[in-house]
N, C-alpha and C positions, 0 to 999 in steps of 0.2 A: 608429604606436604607439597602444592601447588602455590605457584607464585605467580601473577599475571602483569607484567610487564603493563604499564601505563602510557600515559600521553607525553613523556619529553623525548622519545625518539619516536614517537606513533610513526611519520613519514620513513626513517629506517627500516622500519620492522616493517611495514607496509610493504617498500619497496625489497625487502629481501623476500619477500612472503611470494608476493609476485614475478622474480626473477627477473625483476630488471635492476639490479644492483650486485657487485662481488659477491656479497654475502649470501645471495640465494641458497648455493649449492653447501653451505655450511648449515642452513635451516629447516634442513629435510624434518619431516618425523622419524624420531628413534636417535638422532644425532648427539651424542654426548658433547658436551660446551663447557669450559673453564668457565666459573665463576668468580666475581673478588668484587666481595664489599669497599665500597669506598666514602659511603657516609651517608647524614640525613636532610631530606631539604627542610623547609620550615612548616611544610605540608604535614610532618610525620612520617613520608613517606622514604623508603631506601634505596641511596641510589647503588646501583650495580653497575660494575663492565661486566658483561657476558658476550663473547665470541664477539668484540673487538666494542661493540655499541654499546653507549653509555646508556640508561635506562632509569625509569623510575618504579617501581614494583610493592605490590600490597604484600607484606610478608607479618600481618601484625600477631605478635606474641609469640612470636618465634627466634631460637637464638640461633643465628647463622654464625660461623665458622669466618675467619678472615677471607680465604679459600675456598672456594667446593663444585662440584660438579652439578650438572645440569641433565636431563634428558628433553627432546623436543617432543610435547606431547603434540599439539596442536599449534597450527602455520594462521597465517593469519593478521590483521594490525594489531592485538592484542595477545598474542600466542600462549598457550599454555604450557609452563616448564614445570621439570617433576625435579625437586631437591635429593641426588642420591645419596645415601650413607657414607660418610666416609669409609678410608680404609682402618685395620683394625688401631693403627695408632692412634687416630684420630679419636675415635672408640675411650682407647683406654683412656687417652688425655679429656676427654669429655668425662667420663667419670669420675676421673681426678679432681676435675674444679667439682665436682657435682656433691664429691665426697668433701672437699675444703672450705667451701663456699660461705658454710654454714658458723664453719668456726671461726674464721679469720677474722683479723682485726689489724688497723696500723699497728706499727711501730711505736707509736707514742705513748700509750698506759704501761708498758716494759720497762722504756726508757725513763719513763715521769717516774717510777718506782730505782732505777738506777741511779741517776740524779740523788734523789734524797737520800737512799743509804750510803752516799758516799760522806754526808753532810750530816749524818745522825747519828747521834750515840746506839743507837737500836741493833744497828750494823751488827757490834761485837758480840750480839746474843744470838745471830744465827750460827746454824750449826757451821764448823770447819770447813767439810766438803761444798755446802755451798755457798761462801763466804770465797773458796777460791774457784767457783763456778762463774758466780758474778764479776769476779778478778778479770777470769779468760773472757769473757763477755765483753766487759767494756775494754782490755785490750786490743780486739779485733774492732772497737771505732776508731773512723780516721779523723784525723784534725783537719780542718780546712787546709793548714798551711801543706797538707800532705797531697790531696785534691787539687793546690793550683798550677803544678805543670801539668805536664801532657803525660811526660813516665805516673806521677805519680797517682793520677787521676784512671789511666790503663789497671794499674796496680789494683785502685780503689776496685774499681768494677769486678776486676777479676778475683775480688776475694767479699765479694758480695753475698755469697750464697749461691748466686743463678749457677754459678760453674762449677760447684764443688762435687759434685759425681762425676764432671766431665772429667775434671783435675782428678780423681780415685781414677776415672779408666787410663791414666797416661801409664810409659812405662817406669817402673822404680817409684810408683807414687803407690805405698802401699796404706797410707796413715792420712785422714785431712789435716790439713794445714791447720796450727794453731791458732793462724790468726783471719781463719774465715772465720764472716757471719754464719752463717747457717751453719757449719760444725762448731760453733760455740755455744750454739742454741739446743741444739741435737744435746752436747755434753752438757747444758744446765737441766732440760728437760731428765735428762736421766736419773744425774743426780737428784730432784725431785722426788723424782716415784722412788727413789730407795728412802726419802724421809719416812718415818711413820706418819701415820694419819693426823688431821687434826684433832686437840680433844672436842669434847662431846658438848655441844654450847656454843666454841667457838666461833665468831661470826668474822667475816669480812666489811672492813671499814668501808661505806656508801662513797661513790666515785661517781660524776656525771658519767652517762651513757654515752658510749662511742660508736658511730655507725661509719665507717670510714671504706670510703667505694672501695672493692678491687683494684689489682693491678693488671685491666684487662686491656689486651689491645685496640678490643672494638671502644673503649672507653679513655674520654680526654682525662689528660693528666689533673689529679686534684690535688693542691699544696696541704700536707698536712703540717695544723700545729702543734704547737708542745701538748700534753696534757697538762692539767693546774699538778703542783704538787703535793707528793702524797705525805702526809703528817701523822708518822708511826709513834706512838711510845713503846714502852717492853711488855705491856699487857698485849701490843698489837700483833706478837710474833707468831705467832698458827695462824694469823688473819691475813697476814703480809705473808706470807708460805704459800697460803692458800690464792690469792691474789696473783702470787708468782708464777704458779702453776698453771693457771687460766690467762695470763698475760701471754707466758713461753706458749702456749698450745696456739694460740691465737699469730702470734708474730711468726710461726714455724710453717703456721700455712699459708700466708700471704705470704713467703720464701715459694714454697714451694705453688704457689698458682705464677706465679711470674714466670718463674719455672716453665709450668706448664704454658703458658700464654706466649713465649719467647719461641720464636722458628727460626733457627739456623738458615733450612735450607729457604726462607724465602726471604731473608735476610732481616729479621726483626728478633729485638732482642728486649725483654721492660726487665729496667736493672733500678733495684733503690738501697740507699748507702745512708746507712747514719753518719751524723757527723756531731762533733763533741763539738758544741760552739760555747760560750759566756753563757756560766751557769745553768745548761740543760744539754741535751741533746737534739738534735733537727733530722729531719730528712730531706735529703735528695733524692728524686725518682727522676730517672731517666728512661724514655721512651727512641731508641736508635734505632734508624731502617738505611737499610741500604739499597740506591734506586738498582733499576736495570740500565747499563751504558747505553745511551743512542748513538747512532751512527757513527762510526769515526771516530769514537770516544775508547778510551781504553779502559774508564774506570766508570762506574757510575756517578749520581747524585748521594750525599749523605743527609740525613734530616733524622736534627736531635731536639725533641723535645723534651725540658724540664722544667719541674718545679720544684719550689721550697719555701718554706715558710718563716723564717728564724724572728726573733721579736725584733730586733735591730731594725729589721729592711720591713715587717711585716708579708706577707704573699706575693711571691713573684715567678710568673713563668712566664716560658721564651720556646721559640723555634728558631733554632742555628741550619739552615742550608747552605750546604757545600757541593757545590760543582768546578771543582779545581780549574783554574785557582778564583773562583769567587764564590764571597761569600755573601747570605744576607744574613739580620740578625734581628727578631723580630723579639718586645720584650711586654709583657705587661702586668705590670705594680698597682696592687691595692691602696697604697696611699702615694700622695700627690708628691711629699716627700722625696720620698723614693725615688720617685720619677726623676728628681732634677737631679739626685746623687749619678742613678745610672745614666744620665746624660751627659754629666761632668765627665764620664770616663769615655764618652766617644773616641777621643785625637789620642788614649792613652791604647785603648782598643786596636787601632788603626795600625797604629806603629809597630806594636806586637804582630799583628796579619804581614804587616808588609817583610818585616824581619823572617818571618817563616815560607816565604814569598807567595802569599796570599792578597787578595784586593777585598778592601771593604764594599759590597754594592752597593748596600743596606743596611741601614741601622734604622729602627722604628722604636720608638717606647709610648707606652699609652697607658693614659690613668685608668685603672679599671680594671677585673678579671676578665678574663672569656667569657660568654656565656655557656655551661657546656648544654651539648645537645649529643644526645643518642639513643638510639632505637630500640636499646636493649634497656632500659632502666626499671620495664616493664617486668621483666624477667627478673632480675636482681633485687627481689621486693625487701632481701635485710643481709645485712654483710657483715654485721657484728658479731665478736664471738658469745 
């Protein structure tokens, strides 16, 4: 695949083309160049850093990698780059999402089905084994009140799912923890396939259709909400089995595309955490990067974006930037409501930073969602399981 570089640095690339700028000797033909997406303008088109210059480039129906390398095919105001293959990680992790893509689905048709068996007689007719599958299930969600310090919000994350092979390679961890996500899903899924099948008839009760984006890095955060709740009686039990089965398969691979989407080494991580709120369950997806230190700096920039949906607050996501010790705090709420609630908590805000000796630089809140915009939506033509 070819990418041709456009008109927002034409004068760079001109001038490196011609050698009268640094970059010449970087723009040889045959030259391999670091790539890294960094978004879309409102053209459609993508912008890139490639060997230090920011650029505009036609790459359409194509999924690029956050990451990736370049060759210099042709020099010139317009030059021609060859996209080379990753290495073989990259490989397997691309066939990962390739293979999960298709199944995944939020969190919220699981949990909308958790919710009500906690709340209905129907409960006591499923089988034993997973009657205390469902148990460990919603004992690995956290409460809010567990999420509002800093230890316990650390905590949250780390028993999300994303880390739980990382926690099996530690030493003396020879068992997942009982109260991860993802090895409670792993042990409900199991217990499943040893149910017998369902009988011959049985159908599954009609749900709106859930098409709920990935949790991909090239892709903005999107608040998901509750499902409506599911309304089982005891006729409904192989339907609600069946239901369960295709829920856990669905919620196991959106664990594991996070999973795959999260890079350590280049310090990005999409983390999402149920949380047990006033009659249902919510999610929080968090998107955490960690910048590179500039000059002089010991530490980099931090930049955490999230969202969440809960019926309380209705949709709300935020970007938190940390460049110690300042912070900004950027927030935006679907209802007008809302808004003035998370305004009331400015000076409460404040206080909390300065106690940790941090400075508020910024606080924003706006009525309204994002609009999201990405270049991949193309690609991603259905996400439901």
């Amino acid at each position: 695949m070819i990418i041709q570089p456009t008109s927002l640095a034409a004068q760079l690339w001109a001038g490196a083309a011609a050698g009268t700028t640094a970059a010449a000797e970087s723009w040889r033909v045959g030259t391999l160049l670091t790539a890294r997406v960094i978004g879309q303008n409102d053209l459609g088109k993508l912008l890139l850093e490639i060997g230090g210059l920011t650029v505009e480039a036609d790459a359409a129906g194509t999924q690029l990698p956050p990451q990736f390398q370049v060759r210099v095919l042709t020099q010139g105001a317009q030059p021609q780059l060859e996209v080379l293959p990753g290495n073989v990680d990259e490989r397997v992790a691309m066939q990962g999402l390739r293979e999960r893509l298709p199944q995944q689905n939020g969190y919220a048709p699981l949990l909308g089905v958790l919710a009500a068996l906690g709340r209905r007689p129907v409960a006591r007719l499923l089988p034993a084994p997973l009657r205390a599958a469902l148990a460990t299930l919603e004992a690995s969600i956290n409460k809010p009140a567990e999420v509002s310090s800093p230890i316990g919000m650390k905590e949250a994350i780390a028993r999300s799912g994303t880390f739980l092979e990382a926690h099996l390679a530690e030493p003396k961890q020879a068992t997942p923890a009982a109260d991860d996500f993802k090895a409670a899903l792993l042990a409900l899924r199991r217990t499943l396939a040893d149910l017998p099948a369902a009988r011959p008839g049985a159908a599954t009760a009609p749900r709106p259709t859930f098409d709920t984006p990935p949790p991909l890095a090239q892709r903005p955060l999107v608040a998901q909400a509750r499902a409506p709740e599911v309304v089982a009686t005891e006729d409904d039990v192989d339907g609600l089995v069946g239901q369960l089965r295709v829920d856990t398969r669905a919620a196991l691979s959106r664990v594991e595309i996070a999973q795959l989407e999260s890079q350590p080494q280049a310090g990005l991580w999409m983390v999402e955490i149920p949380l047990a709120g006033a009659g249902g369950y919510d999610v929080l997806q968090l998107r955490i990067e960690e910048g590179k230190p500039g000059p002089g700096e010991a530490d980099g920039p931090w930049t955490v974006g999230f969202a969440i949906d809960p019926p309380a607050l209705g949709a709300v996501q935020g970007e938190i930037q940390l460049r110690v010790p300042r912070v900004s705090v950027r927030l935006w709420a679907q209802h007008a409501a809302t808004v003035t609630r998370l305004e009331t908590e400015f000076v409460s805000l404040r206080r909390l930073l300065e106690k940790s000796g941090l400075v508020l630089d910024q606080f924003v809140c706006v009525h309204g969602l994002p609009v999201p915009t990405t270049a991949y939506s193309a690609v991603l033509l259905e996400a439901r399981a």
